[in-house]
C-alpha positions, 0 to 999 in steps of 0.5 A: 500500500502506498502511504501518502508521504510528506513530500507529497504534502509539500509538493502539492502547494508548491505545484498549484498554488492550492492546498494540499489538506483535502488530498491528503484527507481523501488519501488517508480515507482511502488508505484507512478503507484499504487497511480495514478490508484487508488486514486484520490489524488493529484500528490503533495501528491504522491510526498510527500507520497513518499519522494520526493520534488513535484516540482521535482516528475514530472521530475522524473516520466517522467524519468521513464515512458516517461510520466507526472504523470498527462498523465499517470493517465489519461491513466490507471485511473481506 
């Protein structure tokens, strides 16, 4: 899985005068999705995979998909 690096974070500003916070949502949301269906690791470590504080991703999470990240695991567990 590739994770959305740093340096992608800074490029985007740079690149088109646009900020770089909604890409870096929308590949954390995804890269969050991809992590629940296919692994069996815990939410915590997702959450720290992706940079974020796991007392904080659920929230996160819910604000993105109307969903828990353990509700949506368990409707698109593969």
């Amino acid at each position: 899985m590739g994770y959305f690096s740093y340096t992608s974070y800074r490029y985007c500003p740079e690149r088109n005068g646009a900020s770089s916070l909604p890409l870096l949502r929308f590949e954390n949301n995804r890269n969050s999705k991809k992590m629940l269906m296919n692994t069996n690791l815990s939410i915590a470590v997702i959450a720290k995979k992706l940079t974020y504080d796991p007392s904080n991703f659920s929230k996160f999470f819910k604000n993105w998909t109307s969903q828990t990240p353990g509700q949506f695991r368990k409707e698109h567990k593969k």
